[in-house]
C-alpha positions in Angstrom: 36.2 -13.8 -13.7 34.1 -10.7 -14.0 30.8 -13.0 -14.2 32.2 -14.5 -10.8 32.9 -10.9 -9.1 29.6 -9.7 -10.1 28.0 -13.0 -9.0 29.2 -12.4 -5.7 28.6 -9.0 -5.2 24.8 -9.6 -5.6 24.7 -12.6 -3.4 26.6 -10.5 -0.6 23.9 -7.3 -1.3 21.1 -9.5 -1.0 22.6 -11.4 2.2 23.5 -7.8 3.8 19.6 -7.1 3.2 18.4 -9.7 4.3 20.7 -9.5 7.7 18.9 -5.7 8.4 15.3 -6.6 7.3 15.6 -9.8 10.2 16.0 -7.1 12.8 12.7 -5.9 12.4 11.0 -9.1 12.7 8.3 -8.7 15.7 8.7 -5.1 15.7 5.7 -2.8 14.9 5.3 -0.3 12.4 3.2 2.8 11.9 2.6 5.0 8.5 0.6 7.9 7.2 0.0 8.7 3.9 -1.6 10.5 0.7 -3.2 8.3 -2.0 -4.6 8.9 -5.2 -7.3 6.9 -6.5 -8.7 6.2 -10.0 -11.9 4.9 -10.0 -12.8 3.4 -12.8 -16.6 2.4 -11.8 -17.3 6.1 -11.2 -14.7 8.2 -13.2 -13.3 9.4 -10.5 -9.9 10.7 -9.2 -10.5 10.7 -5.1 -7.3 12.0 -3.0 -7.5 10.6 0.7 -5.5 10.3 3.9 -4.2 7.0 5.0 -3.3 5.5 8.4 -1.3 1.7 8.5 -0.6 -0.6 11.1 1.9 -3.5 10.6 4.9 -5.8 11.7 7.0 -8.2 10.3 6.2 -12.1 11.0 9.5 -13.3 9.7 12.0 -11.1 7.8 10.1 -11.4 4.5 6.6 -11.6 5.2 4.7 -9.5 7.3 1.0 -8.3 7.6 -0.6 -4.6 8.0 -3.8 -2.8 8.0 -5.1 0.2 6.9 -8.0 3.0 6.9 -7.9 6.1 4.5 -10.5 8.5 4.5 -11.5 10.9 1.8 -10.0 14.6 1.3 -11.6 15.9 -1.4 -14.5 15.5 -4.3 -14.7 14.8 -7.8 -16.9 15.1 -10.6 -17.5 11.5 -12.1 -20.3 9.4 -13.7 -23.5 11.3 -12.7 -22.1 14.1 -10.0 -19.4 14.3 -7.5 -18.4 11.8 -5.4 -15.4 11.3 -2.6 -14.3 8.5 -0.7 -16.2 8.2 2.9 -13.9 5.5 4.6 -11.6 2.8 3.5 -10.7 0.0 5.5 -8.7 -3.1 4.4 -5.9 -6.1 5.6 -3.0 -7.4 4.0 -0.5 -9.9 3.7 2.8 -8.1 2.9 6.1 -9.7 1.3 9.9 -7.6 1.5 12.7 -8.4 -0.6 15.5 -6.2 1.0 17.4 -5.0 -2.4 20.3 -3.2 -0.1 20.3 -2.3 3.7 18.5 0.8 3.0 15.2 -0.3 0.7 13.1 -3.1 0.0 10.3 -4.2 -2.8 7.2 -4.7 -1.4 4.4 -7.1 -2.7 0.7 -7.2 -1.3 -2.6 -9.0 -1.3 -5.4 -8.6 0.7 -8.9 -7.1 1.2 -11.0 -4.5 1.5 -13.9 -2.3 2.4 -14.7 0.9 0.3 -17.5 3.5 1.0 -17.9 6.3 -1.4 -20.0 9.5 -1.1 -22.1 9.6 -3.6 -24.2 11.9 -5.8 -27.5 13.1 -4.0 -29.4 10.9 -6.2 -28.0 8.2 -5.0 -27.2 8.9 -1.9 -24.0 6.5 -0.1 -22.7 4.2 -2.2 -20.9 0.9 -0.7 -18.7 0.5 -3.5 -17.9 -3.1 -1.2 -15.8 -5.5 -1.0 -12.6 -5.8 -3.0 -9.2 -8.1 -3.6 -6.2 -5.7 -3.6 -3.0 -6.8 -5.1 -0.1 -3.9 -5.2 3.7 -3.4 -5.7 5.7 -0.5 -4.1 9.2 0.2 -2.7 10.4 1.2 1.0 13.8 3.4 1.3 15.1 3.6 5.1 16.2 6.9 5.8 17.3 5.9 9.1 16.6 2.9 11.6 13.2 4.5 12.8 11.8 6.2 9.4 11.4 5.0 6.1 9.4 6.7 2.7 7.4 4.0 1.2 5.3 4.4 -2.6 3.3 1.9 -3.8 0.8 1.0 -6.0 -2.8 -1.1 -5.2 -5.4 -2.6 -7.3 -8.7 -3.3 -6.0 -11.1 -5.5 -8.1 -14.7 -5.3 -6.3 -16.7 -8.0 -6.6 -19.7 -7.9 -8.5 -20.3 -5.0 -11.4 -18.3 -3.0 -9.5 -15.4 -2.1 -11.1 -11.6 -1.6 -10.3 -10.0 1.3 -8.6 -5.8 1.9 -9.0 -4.1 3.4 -6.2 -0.7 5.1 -6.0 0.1 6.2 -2.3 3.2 7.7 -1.0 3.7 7.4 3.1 6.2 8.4 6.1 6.6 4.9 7.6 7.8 5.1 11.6 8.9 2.2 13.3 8.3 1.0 17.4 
């Protein structure tokens, strides 16, 4: 009986989820952000600001893009270097948990240019698959916190970086 009661209370969670995450199907979303990067290529730890741009295609897939550009400079393998521009696109997947938050999977791609030392001049770190986990709690119908986490895995010799970013997600 208590198997049975608790059976049903998840299926009714997950169904009251997924009843709020279908109203924001077709509607457009905007966010902006602080992340952290570890770069693992450079030995670096580059903070940046970062803009996205999404909407929902069906209540548990969506798609967004994003741009972050560099805020400060750190001293890695050979000098200092900080993130120039970061642009990227993803496919995004929601599993509403309650009303109020949702996990959050994504894959996509991405463009990375770093700063770097004078020797070297710019360095395209290039081209990257990024694959991250995060969460999304609603605080209201219009604004939600989102934290997540990205991998990027460049192509080439160039290494990984790890991103945690925490945002103020507004909905239109």
């Amino acid at each position: 009986m208590k198997t049975l009661l608790i059976a049903t209370a998840a299926v009714a969670t997950l169904a009251i989820g997924s009843a709020a995450s279908a109203q924001d199907v077709g509607h457009v979303y905007g966010s902006l952000g602080y992340q952290q990067t570890d770069n693992d290529n450079t030995d670096s730890k580059l903070g940046s600001v970062n803009a996205r741009v999404g909407t929902k295609i069906t209540p548990h897939f969506g798609v967004e893009g994003e741009a972050a550009f560099g805020t400060n400079d750190d001293n890695g393998v050979g000098g200092n270097y900080k993130l120039t521009n970061k642009a990227a696109v993803y496919g995004v997947g929601y599993l509403p948990v309650s009303p109020s938050f949702d996990l959050i999977g994504r894959v996509g791609v991405s463009d990375t240019d770093l700063k770097a030392p004078a020797a070297a001049g710019k360095m395209e770190q290039g081209t990257a698959l990024d694959y991250g986990i995060g969460g999304q709690y609603h605080i209201n119908p219009e604004y939600a916190v989102r934290a997540d986490y990205t991998r990027s895995d460049f192509t080439g010799d160039k290494g990984n970086a790890d991103t945690a970013t925490l945002s103020l997600v507004k909905k239109f």
